[in-house]
C-alpha positions in Angstrom: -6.6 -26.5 62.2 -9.3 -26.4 60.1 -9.3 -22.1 60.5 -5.7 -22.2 59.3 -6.1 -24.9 56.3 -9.1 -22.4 55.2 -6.8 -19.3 54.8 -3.9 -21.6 53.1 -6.6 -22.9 51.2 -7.5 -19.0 50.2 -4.3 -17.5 49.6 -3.5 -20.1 47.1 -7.0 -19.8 45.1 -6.6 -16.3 44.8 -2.5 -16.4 44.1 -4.4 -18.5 40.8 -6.6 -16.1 40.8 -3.8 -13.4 39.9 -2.1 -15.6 37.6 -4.9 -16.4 35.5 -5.9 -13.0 35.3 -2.1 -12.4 34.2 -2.0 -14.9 31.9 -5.7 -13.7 30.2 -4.5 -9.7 30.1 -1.2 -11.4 28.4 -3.4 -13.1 26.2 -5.3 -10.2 25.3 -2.7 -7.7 24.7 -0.9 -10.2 22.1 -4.5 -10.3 20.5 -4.7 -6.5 20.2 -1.2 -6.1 19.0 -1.1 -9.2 16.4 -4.4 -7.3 14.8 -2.8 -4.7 14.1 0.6 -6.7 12.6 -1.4 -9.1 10.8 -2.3 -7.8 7.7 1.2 -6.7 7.1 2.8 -9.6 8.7 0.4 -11.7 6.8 1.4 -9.7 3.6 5.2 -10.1 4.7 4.5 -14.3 4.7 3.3 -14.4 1.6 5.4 -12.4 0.0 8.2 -14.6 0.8 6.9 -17.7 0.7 4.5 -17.4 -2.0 1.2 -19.1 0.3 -1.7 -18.7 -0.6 -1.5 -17.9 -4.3 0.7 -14.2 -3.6 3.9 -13.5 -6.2 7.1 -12.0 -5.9 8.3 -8.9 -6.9 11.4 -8.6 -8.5 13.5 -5.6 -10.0 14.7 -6.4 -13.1 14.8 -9.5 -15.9 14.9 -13.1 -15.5 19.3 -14.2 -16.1 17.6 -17.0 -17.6 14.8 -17.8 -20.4 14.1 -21.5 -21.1 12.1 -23.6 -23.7 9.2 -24.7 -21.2 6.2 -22.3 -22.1 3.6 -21.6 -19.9 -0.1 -19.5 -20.4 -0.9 -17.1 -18.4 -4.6 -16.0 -17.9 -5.9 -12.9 -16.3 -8.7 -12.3 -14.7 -10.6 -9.4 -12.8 -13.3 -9.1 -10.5 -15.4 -5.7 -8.5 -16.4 -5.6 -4.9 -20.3 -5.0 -5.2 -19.6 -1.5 -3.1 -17.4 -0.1 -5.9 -19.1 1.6 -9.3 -16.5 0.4 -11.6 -15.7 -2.0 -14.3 -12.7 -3.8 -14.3 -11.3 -6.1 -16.8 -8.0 -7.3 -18.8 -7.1 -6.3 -21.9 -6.2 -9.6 -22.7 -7.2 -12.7 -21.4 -4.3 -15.2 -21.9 -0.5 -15.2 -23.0 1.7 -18.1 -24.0 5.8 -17.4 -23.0 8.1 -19.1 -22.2 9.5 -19.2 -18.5 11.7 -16.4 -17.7 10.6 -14.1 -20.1 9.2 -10.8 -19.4 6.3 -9.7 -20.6 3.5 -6.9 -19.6 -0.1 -6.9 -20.0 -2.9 -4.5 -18.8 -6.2 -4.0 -17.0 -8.5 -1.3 -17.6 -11.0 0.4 -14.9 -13.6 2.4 -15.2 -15.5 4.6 -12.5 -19.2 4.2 -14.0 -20.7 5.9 -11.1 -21.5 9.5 -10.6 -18.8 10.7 -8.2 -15.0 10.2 -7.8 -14.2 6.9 -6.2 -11.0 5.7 -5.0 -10.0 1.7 -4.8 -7.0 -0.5 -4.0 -6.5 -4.2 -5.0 -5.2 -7.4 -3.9 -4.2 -10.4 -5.9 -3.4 -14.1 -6.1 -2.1 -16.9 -8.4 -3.8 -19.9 -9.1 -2.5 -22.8 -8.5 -1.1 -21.5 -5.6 2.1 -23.4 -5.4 3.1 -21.3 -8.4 2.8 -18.0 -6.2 6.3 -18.7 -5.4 7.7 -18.5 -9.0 5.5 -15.6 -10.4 7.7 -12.7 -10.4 6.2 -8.7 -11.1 8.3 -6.0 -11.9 5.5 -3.0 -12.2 2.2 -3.6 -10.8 -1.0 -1.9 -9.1 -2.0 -3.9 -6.3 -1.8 -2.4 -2.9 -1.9 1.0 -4.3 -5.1 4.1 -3.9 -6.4 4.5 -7.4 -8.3 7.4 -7.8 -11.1 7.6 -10.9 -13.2 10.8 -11.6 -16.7 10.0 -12.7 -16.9 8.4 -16.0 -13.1 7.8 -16.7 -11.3 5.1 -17.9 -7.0 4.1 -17.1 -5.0 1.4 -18.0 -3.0 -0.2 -15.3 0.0 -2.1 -16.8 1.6 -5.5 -15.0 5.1 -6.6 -15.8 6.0 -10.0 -15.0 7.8 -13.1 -15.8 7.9 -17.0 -14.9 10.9 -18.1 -12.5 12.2 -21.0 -14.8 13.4 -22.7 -11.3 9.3 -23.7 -11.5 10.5 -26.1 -14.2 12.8 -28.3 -11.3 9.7 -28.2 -9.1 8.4 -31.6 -9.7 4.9 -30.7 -7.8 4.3 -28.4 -10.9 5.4 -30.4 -13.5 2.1 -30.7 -15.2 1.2 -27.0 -14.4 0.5 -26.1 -18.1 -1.3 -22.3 -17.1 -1.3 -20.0 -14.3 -4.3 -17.8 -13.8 -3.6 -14.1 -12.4 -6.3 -12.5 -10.4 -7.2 -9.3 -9.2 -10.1 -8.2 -6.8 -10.8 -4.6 -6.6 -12.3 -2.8 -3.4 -13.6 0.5 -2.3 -11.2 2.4 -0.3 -13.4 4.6 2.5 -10.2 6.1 4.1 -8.1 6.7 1.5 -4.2 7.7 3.6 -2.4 8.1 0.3 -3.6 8.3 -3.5 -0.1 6.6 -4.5 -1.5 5.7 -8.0 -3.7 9.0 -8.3 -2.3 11.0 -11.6 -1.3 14.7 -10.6 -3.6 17.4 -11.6 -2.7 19.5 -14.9 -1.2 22.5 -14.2 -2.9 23.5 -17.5 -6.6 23.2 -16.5 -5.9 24.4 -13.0 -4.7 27.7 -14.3 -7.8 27.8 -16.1 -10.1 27.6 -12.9 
């Protein structure tokens, strides 16, 4: 009996044995894949439901431009690992909610070799993500800067006046734009790279 109980005894411990290491390789797989969807996936969230400070984009003008105004304050900020300057060309703007308007950042690669960056972005507070709405912007994209020059890098946006029925941001009065840029040590694509000029090439 007790010969027989042993080997039932066995059979099921290592029958668990399988399943838990089923259920870790499981485990582990969805770990390995959801690193490589997270960043998009995370992007994807955000995008649509405006967490964490991130806007909307949106293709063409608000239908709709009310009284309530709102300010608007940009700001910029360098990873230490990049040897730029980065800065808006205007702090603040007051408009009113729905109307478009477009600002700009300049950068400035002020170390000795080309550099390439790409940057991210948020809204502060964050609940008025959702109803910050760009047309034309930079973030996301390679930007590619020779030693010592200088771009402007415009953003087109408006206000969604629905933010005005949202009674959590009543008392919102401004809304601070922020962008972060950071070295790019892989570049895949230099999207916001400016073509070369067919002008000096010929010269070469």
């Amino acid at each position: 009996m007790n010969s027989g109980t042993n080997e039932t005894e066995a059979r099921k411990q290592a029958a668990s044995n399988r399943r838990v290491a089923l259920v870790c390789g499981g485990i582990f797989t969805a770990m390995v894949g959801a690193s490589f969807a997270a960043v998009p996936l995370y992007q994807l969230f955000c995008q649509v439901t405006g967490f964490g400070g991130t806007t909307q984009r949106a293709e063409s003008d608000s239908a709709t431009v009310i009284d309530r105004q709102i300010t608007v304050r940009f700001d910029g900020n360098i990873n230490g690992e990049l040897p730029w300057s980065f800065k808006p060309l205007q702090r603040s703007v007051t408009l009113r909610m729905g109307e478009t308007m477009q600002v700009a950042y300049e950068a400035s690669n002020t170390g000795p070799d080309m550099t390439m960056g790409t940057s991210v972005f948020n809204v502060t507070p964050f609940e008025a993500g959702a109803y910050f709405n760009k047309m034309q912007c930079f973030c996301f994209t390679e930007q590619a800067l020779a030693s010592g020059e200088t771009v402007e890098m415009p953003v087109v946006f408006f206000v969604d006046p629905a933010m005005d029925e949202d009674p959590d941001l009543k008392h919102v009065k401004e809304i601070t734009l922020s962008y972060t840029f950071y070295p790019v040590q892989h570049p895949v694509k230099p999207v916001a790279a400016r073509p070369a000029d067919p002008a000096v090439g010929s010269n070469l």
